[in-house]
C-alpha positions as CSV (number, residue, x, y, z in Angstrom):
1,X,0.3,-149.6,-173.8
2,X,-1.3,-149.0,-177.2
3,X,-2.6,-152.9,-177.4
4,X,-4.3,-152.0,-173.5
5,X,-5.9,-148.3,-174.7
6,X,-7.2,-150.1,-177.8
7,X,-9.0,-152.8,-175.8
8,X,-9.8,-150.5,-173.3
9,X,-11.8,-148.9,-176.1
10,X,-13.5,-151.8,-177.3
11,X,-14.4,-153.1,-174.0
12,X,-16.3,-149.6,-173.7
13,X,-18.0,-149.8,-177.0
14,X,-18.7,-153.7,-177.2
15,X,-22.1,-153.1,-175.9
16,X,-23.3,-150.3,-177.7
17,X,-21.7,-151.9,-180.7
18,X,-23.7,-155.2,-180.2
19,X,-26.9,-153.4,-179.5
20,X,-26.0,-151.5,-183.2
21,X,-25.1,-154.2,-184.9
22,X,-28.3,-156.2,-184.1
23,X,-30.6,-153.0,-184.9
24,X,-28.6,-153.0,-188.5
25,X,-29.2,-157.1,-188.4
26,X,-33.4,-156.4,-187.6
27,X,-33.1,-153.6,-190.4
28,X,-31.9,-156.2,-193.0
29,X,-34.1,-158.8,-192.6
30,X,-37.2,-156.2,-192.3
31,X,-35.3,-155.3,-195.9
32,X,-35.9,-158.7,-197.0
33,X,-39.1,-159.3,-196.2
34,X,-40.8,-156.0,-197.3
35,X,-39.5,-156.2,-200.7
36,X,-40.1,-159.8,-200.2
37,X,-43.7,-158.8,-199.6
38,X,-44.2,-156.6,-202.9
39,X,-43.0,-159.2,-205.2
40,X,-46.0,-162.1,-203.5
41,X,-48.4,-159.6,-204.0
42,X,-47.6,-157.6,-206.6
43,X,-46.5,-158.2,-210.5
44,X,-42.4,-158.4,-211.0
45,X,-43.3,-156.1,-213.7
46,X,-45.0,-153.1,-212.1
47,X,-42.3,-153.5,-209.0
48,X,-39.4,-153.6,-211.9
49,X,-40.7,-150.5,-213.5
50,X,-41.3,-148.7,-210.1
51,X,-37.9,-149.2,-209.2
52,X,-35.8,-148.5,-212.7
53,X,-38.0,-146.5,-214.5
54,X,-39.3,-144.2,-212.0
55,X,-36.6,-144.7,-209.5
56,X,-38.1,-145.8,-206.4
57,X,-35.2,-146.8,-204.4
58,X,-36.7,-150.2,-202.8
59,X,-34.2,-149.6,-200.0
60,X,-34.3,-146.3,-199.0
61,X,-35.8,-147.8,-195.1
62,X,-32.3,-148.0,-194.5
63,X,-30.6,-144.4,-195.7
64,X,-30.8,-143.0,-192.5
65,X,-29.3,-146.1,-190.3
66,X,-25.6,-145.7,-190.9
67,X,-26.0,-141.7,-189.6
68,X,-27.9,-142.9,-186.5
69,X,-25.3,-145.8,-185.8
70,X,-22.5,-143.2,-186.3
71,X,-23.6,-140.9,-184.3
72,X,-24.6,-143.7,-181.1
73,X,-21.1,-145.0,-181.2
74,X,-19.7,-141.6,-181.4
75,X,-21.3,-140.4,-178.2
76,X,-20.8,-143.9,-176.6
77,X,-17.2,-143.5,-176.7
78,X,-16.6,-140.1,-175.7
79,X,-19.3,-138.6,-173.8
80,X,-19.4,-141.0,-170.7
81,X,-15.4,-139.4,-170.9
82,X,-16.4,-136.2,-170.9
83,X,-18.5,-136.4,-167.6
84,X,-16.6,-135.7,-164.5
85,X,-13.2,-134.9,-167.2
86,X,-12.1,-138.4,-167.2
87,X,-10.5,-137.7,-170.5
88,X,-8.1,-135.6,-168.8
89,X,-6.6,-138.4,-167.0
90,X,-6.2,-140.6,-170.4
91,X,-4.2,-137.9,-172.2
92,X,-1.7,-137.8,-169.1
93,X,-0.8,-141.5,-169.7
94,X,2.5,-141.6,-171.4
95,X,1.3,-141.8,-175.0
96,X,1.8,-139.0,-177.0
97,X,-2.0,-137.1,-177.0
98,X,-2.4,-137.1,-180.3
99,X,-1.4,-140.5,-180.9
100,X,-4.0,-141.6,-178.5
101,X,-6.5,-139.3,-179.9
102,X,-5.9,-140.8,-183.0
103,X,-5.9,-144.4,-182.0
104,X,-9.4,-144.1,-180.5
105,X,-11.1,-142.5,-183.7
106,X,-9.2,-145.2,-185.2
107,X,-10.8,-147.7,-183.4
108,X,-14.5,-145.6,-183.1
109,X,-14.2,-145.3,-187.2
110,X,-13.1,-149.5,-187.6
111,X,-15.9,-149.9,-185.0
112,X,-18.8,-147.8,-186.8
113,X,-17.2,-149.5,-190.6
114,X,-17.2,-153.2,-189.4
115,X,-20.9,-152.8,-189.4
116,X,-21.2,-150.7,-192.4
117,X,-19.2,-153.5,-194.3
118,X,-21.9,-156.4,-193.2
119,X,-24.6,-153.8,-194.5
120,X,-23.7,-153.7,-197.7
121,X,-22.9,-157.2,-197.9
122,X,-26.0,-157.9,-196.8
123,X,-28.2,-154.9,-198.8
124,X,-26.1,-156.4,-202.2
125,X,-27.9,-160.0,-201.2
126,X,-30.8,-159.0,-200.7
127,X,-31.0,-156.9,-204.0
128,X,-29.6,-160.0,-205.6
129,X,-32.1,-162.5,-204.0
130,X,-34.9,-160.7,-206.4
131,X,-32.7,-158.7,-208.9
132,X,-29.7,-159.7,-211.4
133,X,-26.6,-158.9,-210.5
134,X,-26.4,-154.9,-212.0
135,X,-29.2,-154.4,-209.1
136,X,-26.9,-155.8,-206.4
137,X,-24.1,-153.3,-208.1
138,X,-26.0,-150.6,-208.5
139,X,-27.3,-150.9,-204.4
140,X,-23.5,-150.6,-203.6
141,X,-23.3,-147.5,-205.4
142,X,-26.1,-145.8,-204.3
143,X,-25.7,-146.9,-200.4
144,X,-21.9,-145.8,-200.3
145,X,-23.0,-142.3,-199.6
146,X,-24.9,-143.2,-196.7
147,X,-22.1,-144.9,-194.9
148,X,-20.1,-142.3,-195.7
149,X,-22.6,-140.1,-193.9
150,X,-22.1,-142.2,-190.9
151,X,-18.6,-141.9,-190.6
152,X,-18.8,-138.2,-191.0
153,X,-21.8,-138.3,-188.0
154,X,-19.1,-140.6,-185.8
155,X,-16.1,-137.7,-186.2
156,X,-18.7,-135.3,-185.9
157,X,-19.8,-136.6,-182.8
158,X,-16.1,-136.8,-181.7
159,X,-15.5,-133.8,-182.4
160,X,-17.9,-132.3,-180.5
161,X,-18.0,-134.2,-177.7
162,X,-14.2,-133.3,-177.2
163,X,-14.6,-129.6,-177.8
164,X,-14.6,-127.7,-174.4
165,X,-16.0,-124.4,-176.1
166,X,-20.0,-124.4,-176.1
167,X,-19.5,-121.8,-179.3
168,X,-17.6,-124.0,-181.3
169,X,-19.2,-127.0,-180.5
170,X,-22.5,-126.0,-182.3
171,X,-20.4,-124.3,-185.2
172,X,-18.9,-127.8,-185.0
173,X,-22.5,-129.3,-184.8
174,X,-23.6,-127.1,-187.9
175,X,-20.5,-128.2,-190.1
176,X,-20.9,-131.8,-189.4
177,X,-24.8,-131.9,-190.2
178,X,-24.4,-129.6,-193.5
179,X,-21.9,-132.4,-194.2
180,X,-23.7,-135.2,-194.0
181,X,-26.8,-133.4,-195.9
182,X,-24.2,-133.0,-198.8
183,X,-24.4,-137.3,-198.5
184,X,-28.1,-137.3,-199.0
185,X,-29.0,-134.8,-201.5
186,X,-29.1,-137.9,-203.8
187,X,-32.8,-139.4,-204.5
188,X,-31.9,-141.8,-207.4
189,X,-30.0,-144.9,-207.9
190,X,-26.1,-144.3,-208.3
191,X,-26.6,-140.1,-207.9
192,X,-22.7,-140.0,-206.6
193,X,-21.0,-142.1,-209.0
194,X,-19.2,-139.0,-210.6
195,X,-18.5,-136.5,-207.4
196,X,-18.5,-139.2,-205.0
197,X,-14.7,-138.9,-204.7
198,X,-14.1,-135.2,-203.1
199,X,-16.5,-135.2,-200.5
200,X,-15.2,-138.8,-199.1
201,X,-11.6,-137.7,-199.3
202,X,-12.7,-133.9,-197.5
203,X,-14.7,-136.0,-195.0
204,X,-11.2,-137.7,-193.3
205,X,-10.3,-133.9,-192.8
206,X,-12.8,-134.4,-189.5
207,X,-9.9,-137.0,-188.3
208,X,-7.2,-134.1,-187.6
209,X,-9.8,-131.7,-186.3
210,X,-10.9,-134.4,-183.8
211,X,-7.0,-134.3,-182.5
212,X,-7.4,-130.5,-182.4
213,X,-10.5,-130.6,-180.4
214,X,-8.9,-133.0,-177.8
215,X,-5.5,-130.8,-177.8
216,X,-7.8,-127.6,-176.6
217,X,-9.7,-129.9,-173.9
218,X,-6.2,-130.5,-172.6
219,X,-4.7,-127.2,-172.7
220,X,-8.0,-125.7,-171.6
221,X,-7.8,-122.8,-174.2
222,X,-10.1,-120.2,-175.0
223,X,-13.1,-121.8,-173.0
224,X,-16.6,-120.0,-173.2
């Protein structure tokens, strides 16, 4: 049953995953050939001394990507549920509801991270094509807030998309954005590297409250 609800997920994501994946893919190579494009017609110097002296962030197109692909696969996999309260008939199946709940973020979180993983392998190349390897490093670093920004917009998304009460969802819909603004408050290379910890472990505290918001659209309780 699990193995089927999984698929079932993934056979309702795999085209909205596709479609994300090959934005991120077009995003990459634009990556490469703008930076590309500074260092034909500009001196290695000047673009060295903008970006680690000054601290331009050469990639910075991208910092907003991950919250966008978050937030598409969130509300691919749950709102087309919501309409007509075909949820309701998944969390009568006999799988415990939170265990199905659970299984689906699961899946929504692996979905939204398989392409945050080819990101950052493909941002640390990039970097690495025209910088030494402490530039590919430090990209890692200074991008791992951003993805983490997109996991928090996916449960966010969840979350609200599950929540039957219009009051909570925008408290819900406050919460998650003054989240992910804690992500980007950053504008140098490597801003995180010291707090980073906290806010990624507090951010897998959306997980639970997804299962909460899903219990309530079961139960029907305290509707607005």
């Amino acid at each position: 049953m699990i193995k089927s609800l999984l698929y079932k997920e993934w056979l309702k994501l795999r085209y909205y995953w596709t479609v994300a994946f090959l934005i991120n893919i077009l995003f990459l190579a634009y990556l490469f050939i703008d930076i590309r494009h500074q260092f034909v017609f500009e001196h290695a110097e000047m673009i060295w001394y903008q970006a680690f002296h000054i601290g331009n962030i050469l990639y910075d197109k991208i910092k907003y990507l991950p919250l966008v692909i978050g937030i598409i696969i969130g509300a691919a996999q749950f709102v087309p549920e919501m309409l007509g309260n075909r949820f309701r008939l998944s969390l009568h199946l006999p799988v415990e509801p939170d265990v199905l709940v659970f299984r689906s973020v699961v899946m929504g979180i692996l979905s939204v991270g398989g392409i945050f993983l080819i990101d950052v392998f493909l941002l640390c190349y990039v970097i690495s094509v025209f910088f030494p390897l402490e530039g590919a490093k430090s990209a890692f670093f200074t991008s791992l807030s951003w993805f983490f920004a997109g996991i928090v917009a996916y449960t966010g998304t969840a979350l609200c998309a599950l929540e039957p009460q219009n009051f909570r969802k925008i408290v819900y819909l406050v919460l998650t954005a003054g989240f992910v603004l804690i992500f980007y408050q950053g504008d140098n290379y490597e801003s995180y590297n010291r707090i980073f910890l906290k806010p990624a472990i507090i951010s897998f505290l959306f997980i639970p409250s997804v299962i909460f918001s899903a219990y309530r659209y079961r139960n029907r309780t305290n509707l607005a």
